[in-house]
DRENDO-1510 file (C-alpha; in Angstrom, 1 decimal, always signed):
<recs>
REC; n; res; u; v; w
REC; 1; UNK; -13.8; -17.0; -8.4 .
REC; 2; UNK; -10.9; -17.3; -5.6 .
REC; 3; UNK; -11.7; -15.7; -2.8 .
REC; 4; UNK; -9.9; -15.5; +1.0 .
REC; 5; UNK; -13.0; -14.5; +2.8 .
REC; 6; UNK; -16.2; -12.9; +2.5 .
REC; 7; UNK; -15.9; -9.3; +3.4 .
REC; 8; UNK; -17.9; -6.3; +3.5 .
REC; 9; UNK; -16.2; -3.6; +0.9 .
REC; 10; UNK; -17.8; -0.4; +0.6 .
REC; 11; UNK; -16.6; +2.0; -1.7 .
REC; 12; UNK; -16.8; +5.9; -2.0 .
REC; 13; UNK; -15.4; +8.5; -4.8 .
REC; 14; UNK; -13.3; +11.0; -2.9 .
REC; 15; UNK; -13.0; +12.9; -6.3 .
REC; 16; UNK; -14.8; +12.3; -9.4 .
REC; 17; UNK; -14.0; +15.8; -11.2 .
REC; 18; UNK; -12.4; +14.7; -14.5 .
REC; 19; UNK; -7.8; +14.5; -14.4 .
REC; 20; UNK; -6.0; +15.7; -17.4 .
REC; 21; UNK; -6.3; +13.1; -20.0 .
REC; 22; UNK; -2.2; +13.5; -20.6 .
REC; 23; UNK; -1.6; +12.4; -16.8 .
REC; 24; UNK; +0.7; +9.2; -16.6 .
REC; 25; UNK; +0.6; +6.1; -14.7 .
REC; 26; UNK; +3.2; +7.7; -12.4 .
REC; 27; UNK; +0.6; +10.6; -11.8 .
REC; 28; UNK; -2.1; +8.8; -10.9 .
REC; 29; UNK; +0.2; +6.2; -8.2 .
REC; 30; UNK; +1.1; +9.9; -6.9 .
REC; 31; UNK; -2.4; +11.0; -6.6 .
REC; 32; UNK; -2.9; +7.8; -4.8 .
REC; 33; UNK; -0.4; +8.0; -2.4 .
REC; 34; UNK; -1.0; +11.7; -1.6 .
REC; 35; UNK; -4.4; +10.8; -0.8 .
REC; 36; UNK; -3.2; +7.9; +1.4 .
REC; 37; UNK; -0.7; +9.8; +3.3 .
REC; 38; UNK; -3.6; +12.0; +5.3 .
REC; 39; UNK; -4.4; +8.8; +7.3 .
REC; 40; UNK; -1.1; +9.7; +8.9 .
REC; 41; UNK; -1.2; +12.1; +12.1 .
REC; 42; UNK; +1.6; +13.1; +13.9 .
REC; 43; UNK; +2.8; +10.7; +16.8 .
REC; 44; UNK; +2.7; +7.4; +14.7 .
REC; 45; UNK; +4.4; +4.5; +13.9 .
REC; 46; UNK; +4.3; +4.0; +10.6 .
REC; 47; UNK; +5.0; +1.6; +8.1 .
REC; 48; UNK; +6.8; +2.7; +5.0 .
REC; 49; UNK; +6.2; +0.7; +1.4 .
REC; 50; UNK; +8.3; -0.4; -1.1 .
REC; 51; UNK; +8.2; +0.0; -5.3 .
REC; 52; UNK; +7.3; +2.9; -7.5 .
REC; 53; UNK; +4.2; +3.8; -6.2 .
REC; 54; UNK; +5.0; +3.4; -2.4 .
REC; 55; UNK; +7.8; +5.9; -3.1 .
REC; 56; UNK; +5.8; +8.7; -3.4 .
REC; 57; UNK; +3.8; +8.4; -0.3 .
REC; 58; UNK; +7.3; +8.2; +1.7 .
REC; 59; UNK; +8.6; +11.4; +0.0 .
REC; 60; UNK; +5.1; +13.0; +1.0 .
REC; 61; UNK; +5.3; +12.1; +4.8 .
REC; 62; UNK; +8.9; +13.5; +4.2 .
REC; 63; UNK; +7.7; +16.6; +3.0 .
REC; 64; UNK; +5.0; +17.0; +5.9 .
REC; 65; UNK; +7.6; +16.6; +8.4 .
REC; 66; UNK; +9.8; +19.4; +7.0 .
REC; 67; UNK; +6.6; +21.3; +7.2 .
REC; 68; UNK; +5.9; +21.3; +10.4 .
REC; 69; UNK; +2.5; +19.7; +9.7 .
REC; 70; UNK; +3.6; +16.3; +10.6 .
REC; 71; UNK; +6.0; +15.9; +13.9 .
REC; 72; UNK; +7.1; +12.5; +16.2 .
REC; 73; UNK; +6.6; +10.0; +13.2 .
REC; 74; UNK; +8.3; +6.7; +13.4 .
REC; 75; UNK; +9.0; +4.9; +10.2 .
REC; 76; UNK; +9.7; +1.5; +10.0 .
REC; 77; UNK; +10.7; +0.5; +6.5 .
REC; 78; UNK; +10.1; -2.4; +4.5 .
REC; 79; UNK; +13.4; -3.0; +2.5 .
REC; 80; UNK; +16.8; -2.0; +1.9 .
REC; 81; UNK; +15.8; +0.3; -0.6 .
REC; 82; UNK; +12.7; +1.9; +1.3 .
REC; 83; UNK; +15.1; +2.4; +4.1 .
REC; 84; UNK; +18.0; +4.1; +2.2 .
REC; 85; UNK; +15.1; +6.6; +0.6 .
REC; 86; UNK; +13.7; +7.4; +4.5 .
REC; 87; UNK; +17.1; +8.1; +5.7 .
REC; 88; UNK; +18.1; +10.2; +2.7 .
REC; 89; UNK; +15.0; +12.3; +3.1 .
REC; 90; UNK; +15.5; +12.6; +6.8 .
REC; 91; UNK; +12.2; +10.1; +8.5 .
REC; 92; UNK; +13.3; +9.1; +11.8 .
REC; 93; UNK; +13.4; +5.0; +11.7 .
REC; 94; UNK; +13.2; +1.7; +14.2 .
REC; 95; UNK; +12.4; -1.7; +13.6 .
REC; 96; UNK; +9.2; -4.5; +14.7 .
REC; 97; UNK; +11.6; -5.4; +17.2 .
REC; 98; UNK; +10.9; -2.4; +19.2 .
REC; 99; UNK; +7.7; -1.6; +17.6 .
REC; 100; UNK; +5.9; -4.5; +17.3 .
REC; 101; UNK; +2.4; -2.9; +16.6 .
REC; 102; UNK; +2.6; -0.6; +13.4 .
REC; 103; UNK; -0.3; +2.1; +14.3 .
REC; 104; UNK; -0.6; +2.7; +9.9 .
REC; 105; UNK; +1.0; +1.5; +6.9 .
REC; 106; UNK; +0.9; +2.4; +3.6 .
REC; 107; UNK; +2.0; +0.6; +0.4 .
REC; 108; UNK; +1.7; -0.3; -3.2 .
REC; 109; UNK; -0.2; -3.5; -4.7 .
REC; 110; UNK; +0.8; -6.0; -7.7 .
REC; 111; UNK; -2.7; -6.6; -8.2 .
REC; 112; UNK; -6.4; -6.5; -6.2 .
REC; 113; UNK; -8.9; -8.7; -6.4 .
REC; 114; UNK; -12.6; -7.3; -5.7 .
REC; 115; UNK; -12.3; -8.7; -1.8 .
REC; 116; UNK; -9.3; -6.5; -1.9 .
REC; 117; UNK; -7.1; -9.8; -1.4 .
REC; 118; UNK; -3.3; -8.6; -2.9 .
REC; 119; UNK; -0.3; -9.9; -4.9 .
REC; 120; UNK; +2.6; -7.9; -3.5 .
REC; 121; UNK; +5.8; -8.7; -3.9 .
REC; 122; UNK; +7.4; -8.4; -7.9 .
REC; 123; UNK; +9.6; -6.5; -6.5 .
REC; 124; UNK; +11.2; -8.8; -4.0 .
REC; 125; UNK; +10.5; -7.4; -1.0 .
REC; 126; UNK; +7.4; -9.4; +0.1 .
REC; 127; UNK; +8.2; -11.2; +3.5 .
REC; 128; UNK; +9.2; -7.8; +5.3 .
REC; 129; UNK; +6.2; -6.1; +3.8 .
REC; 130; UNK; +3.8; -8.8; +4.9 .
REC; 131; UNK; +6.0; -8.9; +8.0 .
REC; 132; UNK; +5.1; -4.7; +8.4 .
REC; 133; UNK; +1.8; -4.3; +7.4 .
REC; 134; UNK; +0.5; -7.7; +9.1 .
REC; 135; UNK; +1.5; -6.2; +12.3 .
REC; 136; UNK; -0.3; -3.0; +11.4 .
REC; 137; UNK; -3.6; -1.4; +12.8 .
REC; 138; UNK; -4.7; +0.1; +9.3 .
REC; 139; UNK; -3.0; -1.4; +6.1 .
REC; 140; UNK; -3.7; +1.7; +3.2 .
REC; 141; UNK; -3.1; -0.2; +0.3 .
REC; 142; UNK; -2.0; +2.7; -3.1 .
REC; 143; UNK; -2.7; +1.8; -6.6 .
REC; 144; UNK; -3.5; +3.3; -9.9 .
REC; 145; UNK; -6.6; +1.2; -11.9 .
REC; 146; UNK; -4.6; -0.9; -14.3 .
REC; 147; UNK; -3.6; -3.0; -10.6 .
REC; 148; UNK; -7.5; -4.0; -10.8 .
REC; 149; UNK; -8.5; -8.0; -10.9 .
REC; 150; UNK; -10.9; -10.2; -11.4 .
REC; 151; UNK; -8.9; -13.0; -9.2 .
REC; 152; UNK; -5.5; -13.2; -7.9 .
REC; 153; UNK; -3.0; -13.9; -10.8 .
REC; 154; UNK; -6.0; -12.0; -13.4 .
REC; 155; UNK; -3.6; -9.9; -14.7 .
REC; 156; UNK; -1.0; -12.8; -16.1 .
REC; 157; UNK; +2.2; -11.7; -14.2 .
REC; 158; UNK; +3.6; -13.3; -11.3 .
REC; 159; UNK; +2.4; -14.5; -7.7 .
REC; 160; UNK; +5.7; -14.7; -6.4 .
REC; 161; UNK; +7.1; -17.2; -3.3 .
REC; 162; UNK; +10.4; -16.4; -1.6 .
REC; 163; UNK; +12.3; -19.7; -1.5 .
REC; 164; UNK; +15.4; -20.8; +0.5 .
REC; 165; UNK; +18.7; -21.4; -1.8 .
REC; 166; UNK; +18.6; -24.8; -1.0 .
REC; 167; UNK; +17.4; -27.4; -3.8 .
REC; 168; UNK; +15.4; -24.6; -5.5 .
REC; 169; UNK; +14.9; -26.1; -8.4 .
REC; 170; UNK; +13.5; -28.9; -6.6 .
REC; 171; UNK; +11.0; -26.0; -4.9 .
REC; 172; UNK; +9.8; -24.4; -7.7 .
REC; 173; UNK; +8.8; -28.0; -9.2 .
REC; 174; UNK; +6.9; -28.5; -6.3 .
REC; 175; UNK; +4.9; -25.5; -6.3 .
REC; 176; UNK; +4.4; -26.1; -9.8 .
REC; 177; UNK; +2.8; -28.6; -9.1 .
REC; 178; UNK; +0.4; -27.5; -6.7 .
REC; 179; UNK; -1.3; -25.5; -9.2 .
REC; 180; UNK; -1.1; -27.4; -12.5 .
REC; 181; UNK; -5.2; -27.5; -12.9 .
REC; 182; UNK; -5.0; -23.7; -13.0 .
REC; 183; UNK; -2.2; -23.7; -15.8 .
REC; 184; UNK; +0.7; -23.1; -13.5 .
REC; 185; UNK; +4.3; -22.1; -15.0 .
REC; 186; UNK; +6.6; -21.8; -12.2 .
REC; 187; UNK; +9.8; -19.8; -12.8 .
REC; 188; UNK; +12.8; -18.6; -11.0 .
REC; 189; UNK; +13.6; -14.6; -11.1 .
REC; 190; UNK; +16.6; -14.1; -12.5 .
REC; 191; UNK; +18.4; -10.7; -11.9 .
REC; 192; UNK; +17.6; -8.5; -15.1 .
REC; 193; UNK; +19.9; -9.0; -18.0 .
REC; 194; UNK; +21.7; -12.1; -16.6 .
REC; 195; UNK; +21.3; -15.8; -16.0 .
REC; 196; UNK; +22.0; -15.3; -11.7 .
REC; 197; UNK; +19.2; -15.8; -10.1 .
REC; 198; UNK; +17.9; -12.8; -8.2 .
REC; 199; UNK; +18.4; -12.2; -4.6 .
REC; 200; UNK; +16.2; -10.5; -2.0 .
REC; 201; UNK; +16.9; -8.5; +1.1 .
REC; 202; UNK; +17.1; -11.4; +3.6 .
REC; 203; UNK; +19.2; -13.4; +0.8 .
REC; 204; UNK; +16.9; -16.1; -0.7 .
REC; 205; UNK; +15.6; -16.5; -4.3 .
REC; 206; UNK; +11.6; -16.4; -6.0 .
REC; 207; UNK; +10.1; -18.2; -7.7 .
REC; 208; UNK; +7.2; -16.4; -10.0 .
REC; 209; UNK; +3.7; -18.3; -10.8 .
REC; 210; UNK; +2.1; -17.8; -13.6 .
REC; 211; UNK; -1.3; -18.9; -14.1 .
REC; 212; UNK; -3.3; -19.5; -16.7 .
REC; 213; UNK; -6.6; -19.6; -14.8 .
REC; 214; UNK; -8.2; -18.9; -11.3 .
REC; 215; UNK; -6.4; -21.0; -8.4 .
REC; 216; UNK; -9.3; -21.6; -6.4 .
REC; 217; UNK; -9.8; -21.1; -3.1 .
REC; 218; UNK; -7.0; -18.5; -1.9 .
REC; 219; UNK; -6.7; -19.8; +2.0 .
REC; 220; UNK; -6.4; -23.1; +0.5 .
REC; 221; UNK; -3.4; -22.0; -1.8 .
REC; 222; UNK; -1.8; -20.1; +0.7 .
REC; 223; UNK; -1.7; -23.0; +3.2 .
REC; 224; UNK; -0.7; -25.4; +0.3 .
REC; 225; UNK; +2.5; -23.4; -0.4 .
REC; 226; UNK; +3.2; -22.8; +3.3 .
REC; 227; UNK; +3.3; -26.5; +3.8 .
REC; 228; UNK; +5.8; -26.8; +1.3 .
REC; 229; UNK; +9.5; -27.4; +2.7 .
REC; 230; UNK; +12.0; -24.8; +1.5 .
REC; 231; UNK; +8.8; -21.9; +1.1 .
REC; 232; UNK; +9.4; -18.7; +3.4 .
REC; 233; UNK; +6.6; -17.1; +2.2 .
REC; 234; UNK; +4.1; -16.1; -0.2 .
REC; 235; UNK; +3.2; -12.9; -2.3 .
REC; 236; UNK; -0.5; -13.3; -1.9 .
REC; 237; UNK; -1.6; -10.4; +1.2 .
REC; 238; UNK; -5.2; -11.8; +1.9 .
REC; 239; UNK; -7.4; -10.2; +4.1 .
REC; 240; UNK; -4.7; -7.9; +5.9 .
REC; 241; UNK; -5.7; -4.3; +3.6 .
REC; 242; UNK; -7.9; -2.4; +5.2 .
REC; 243; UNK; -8.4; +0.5; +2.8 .
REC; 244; UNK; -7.9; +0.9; -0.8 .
REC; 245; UNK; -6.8; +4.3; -2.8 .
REC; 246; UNK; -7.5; +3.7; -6.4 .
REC; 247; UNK; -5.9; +6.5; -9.1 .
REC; 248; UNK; -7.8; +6.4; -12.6 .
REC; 249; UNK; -8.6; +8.7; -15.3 .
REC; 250; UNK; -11.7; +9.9; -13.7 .
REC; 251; UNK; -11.1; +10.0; -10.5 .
REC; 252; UNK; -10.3; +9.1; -7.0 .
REC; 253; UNK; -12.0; +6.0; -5.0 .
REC; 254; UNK; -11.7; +4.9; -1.3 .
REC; 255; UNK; -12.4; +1.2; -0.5 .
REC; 256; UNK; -13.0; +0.4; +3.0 .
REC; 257; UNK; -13.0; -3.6; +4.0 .
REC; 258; UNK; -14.4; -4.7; +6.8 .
REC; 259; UNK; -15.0; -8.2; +8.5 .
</recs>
């Protein structure tokens, strides 16, 4: 099995009294992110996801501050879309640039591996999220239990890599390449319902992976796309969460990671 590192992951069930059985997979990211959002205490700087479940954790923090329970928080988003949500709902912003340590962040996941090693990213927003939570003290990482893995790329959907423009055909062969033992099918996104290829935030392209089997060593893989001229950056977040909130049918679980 791939793995980044070796570390220690404890794990404890915050609530294992039996949900609704009609709750839906948008009830249990919610549940999640609820949960995650009592790591933050008023006076921080923290780092606000991006996707469907991240949402919900940035419309909490929004709530809290309306409250009064929350005061002096200090978003700093991690796309264009996270941003327009904080500023509709009224979460005072900044920017790395004069915040360069993030005190908490807290986001969704693609998928988890049991090392708690990530794929982030199918949305498009994954070098300003790794850029964010890599500069953060605690990294709460929200997901409901169908974002569960074996290994990075388990679930068959995409390990994305954020590509330049430039020749990125001739990219996306190459990182094909790189993992053609594990079954690799390298693709460019494509905005939905046309043949244009989709664009993110900072105005390059992706390029999915699929893979058909375990890629092996996950340091080793990471460093292998790095190296690769015309890569910006990878979707694979390993060894940067620190906590884990997992949503299922019967409950809530913390995952702590340490080392």
């Amino acid at each position: 099995m791939g793995s980044a590192s070796n570390p220690l992951v404890t794990s404890s069930v915050v609530d294992d009294s039996p949900l609704p059985s009609n709750l839906t997979q948008d009830d249990l990211k919610k549940l999640a992110a609820y949960k995650a959002v009592e790591y933050v205490k008023s006076g921080m700087v923290v780092g606000l996801g991006t996707g469907s479940t991240a949402k919900h954790a940035v419309a909490r923090i929004s709530e809290l501050l309306r409250q009064g329970k929350l005061r002096d928080i200090i978003g700093i988003p991690t796309s264009t879309t996270t941003h327009e949500q904080a500023v509709s709902l009224g979460i005072p912003l900044s920017d790395l640039d004069s915040h360069p340590v993030v005190d908490l962040s807290i986001d969704g996941a693609d998928e988890v591996d049991p090392a708690l090693n990530l794929v982030k990213g199918r949305g498009g927003s994954l070098l300003r999220e790794k850029m964010v939570e890599g500069a953060s003290k605690k990294f709460v990482v929200i997901v409901d239990e169908s974002k569960l893995v074996k290994h990075i790329g388990g679930s068959g959907l995409a390990v994305p890599v954020e590509v330049v423009p430039f020749c990125c055909d001739f990219t996306r062969g190459k990182l094909e390449e790189l993992f053609r033992e594990a079954g690799c099918k390298a693709k460019l996104r494509v905005k939905s319902g046309g043949e244009a290829a989709a664009v993110t935030d900072n105005g390059n392209y992706v390029v999915d992976l699929y893979l058909e089997r375990d890629m092996g060593d996950l340091e080793a893989a990471s460093e292998k796309i790095l190296r690769l001229p015309g890569v910006v950056e990878h979707g694979m977040f390993l060894g940067i969460a620190t906590t884990l909130i997992v949503a299922g049918k019967s409950g809530v679980t913390v995952k702590d990671r340490f080392g």
